[in-house]
N, C-alpha and C positions, 0 to 999 in steps of 0.2 A: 693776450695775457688774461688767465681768467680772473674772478674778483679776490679768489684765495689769494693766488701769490702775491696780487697788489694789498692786499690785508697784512698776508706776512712779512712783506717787506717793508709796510709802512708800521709795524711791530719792530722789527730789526733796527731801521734805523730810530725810532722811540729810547730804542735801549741802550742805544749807544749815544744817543746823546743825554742819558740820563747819567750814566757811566762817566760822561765827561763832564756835567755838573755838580754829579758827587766829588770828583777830583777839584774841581773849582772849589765848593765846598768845603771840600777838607781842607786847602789851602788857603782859605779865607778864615778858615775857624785857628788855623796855627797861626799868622800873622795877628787877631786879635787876641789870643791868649799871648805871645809877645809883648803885645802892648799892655795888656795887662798887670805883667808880669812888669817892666819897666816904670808903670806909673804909683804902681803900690809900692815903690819903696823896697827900703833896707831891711832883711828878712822875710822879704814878700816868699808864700808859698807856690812851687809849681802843682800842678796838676798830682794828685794822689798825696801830694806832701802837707803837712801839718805846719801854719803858720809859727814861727818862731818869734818867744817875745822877746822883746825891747830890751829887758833887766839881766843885765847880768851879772853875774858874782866876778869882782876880784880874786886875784891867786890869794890874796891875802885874808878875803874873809872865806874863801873854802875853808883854807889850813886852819884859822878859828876855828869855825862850823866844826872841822872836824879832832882837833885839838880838845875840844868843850865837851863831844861826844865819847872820846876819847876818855875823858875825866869820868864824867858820869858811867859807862860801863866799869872803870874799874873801882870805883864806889861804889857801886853795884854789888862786883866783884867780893871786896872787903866787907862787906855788912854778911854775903852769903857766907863766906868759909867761917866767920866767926859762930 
């Protein structure tokens, strides 16, 4: 066997085991983003997602919110057509 093939074969198998500690790798990088995800809690974000906050509105103080806003445009309203 000349010193090529033994180069190129010790090339080949390089790359295939490089191939299978990207897969380790990858596998190891989902299990700690799992964990991740499980230690941060309630509205924790995944991967590309936007944390989500803690506060949130009542059914009862949207309908205000938008009850109030309600008001105001049509005050609005009345000041214009006069």
């Amino acid at each position: 066997m000349s010193w090529q093939r033994s180069v190129r074969a010790a090339v080949k198998a390089l790359k295939k085991e490089e191939q299978s500690l990207e897969r380790q790798l990858d596998k190891l990088r989902a299990r700690i983003a799992d964990l991740n995800g499980l230690s941060s809690g309630r509205g924790s974000a995944g991967p590309g997602r936007k944390a989500r906050r803690g506060n949130r509105l009542s059914e009862e103080g949207r309908r205000a919110i938008s009850l109030a806003a309600k008001r105001r445009w049509a005050k609005y309203r009345g000041a214009k057509n006069k």
